[in-house]
C-alpha positions in Angstrom: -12.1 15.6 6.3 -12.9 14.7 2.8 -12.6 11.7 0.5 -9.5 13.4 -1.3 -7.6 13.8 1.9 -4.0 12.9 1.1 -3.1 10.2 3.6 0.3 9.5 2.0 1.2 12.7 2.7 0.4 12.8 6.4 2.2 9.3 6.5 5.4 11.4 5.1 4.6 14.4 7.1 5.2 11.9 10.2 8.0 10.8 8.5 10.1 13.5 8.2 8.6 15.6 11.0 8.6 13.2 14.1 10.9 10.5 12.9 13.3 12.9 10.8 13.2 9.8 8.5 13.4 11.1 5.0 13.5 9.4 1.6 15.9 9.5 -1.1 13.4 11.6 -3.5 13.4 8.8 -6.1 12.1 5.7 -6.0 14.5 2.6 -4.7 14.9 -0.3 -2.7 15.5 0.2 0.9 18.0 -2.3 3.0 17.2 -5.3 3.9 17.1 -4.6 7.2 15.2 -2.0 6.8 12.8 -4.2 4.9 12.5 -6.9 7.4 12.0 -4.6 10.2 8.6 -3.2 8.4 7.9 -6.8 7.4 7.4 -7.5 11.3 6.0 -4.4 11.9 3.7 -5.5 9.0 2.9 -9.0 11.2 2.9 -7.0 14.2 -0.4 -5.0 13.2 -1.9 -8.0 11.2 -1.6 -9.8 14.5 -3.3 -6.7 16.1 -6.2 -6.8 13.9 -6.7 -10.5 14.1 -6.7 -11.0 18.1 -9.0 -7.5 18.1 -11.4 -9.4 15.6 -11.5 -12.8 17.9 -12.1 -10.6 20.5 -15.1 -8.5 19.7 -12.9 -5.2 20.2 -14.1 -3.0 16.5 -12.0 -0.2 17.9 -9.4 -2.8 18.1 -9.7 -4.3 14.5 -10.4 -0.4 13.2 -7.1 0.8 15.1 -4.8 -2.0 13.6 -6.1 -1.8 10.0 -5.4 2.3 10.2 -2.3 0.9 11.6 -1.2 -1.3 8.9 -2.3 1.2 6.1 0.3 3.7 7.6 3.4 1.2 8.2 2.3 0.3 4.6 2.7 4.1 2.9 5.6 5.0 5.4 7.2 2.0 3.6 6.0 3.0 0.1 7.3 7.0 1.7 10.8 6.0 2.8 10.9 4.0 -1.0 10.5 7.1 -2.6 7.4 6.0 -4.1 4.9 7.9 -6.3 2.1 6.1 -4.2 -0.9 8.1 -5.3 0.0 7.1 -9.1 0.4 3.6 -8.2 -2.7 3.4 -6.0 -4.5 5.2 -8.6 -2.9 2.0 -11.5 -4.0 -0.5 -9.3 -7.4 1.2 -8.5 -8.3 1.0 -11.7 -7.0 -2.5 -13.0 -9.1 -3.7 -9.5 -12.3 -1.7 -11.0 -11.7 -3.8 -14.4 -12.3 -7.4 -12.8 -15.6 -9.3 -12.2 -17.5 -10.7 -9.5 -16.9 -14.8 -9.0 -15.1 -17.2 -7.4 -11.6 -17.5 -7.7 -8.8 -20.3 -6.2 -9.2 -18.5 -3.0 -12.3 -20.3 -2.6 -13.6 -17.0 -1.0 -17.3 -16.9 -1.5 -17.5 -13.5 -3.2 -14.6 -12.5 -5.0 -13.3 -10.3 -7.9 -12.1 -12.8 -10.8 -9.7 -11.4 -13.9 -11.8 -11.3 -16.9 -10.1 -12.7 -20.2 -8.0 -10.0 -21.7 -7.6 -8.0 -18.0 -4.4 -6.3 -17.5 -2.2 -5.6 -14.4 -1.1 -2.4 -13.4 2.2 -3.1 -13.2 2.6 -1.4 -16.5 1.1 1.8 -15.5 3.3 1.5 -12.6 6.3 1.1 -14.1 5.5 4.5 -16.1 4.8 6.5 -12.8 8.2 4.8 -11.3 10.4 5.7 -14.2 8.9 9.4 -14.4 9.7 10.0 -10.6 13.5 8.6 -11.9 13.0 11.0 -15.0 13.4 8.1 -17.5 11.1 7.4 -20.1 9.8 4.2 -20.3 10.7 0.8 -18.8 
């Protein structure tokens, strides 16, 4: 397995193969139900990697961050997403920032320099050519 290995796409192969769970084909909002069931499954696996990390367990903490990653893009799948593009937008806004300390007050973090800018306009793009619009 390679680097460029499409892990959205297994995430909707599951999707639609073992679930028979399929999206609209255009981005939307899900329910709120539907939301707030993957919001606990969210919790669920962050909860899983967290206990797995107290205890020593790296298969553990491995397991439940693979784990979270594919609740994540089924979410993103079922959405309708264009979740490469997006990945790819944020990706590179990530890539633009500096190393430093932010509010967090994590000891090595990645700061926005003056001038940075989100992704969320690049994302917008890749959203409204999945709807076939043309800009937001």
């Amino acid at each position: 397995m390679s680097l460029t290995h499409d892990m959205f796409r297994d995430v909707a192969d599951f999707h639609e193969l073992i679930l028979q769970d399929f999206n609209e084909g255009v981005p939307s909002l899900v329910s709120q139900e539907y939301c707030m069931e993957r919001a606990r499954f969210l919790t669920e696996e962050l909860q899983e990697f967290i206990q797995a990390f107290q205890d020593g367990q790296i298969v553990g903490v491995a397991d439940a961050l693979a784990d979270l990653v594919y609740v994540a893009l089924g979410t993103a799948y079922k959405m309708g997403l264009p979740f490469n593009d997006i990945w790819y937008a944020v990706h590179h806004a990530n890539m633009q920032k500096v190393r430093g300390t932010t509010k967090r007050g994590n000891k090595v973090d990645a700061m926005k320099p003056e001038g940075w800018k989100g992704p969320e306009a690049t994302i917008a793009r890749a959203i409204n050519r999945k709807l076939g619009h043309g800009t937001c």
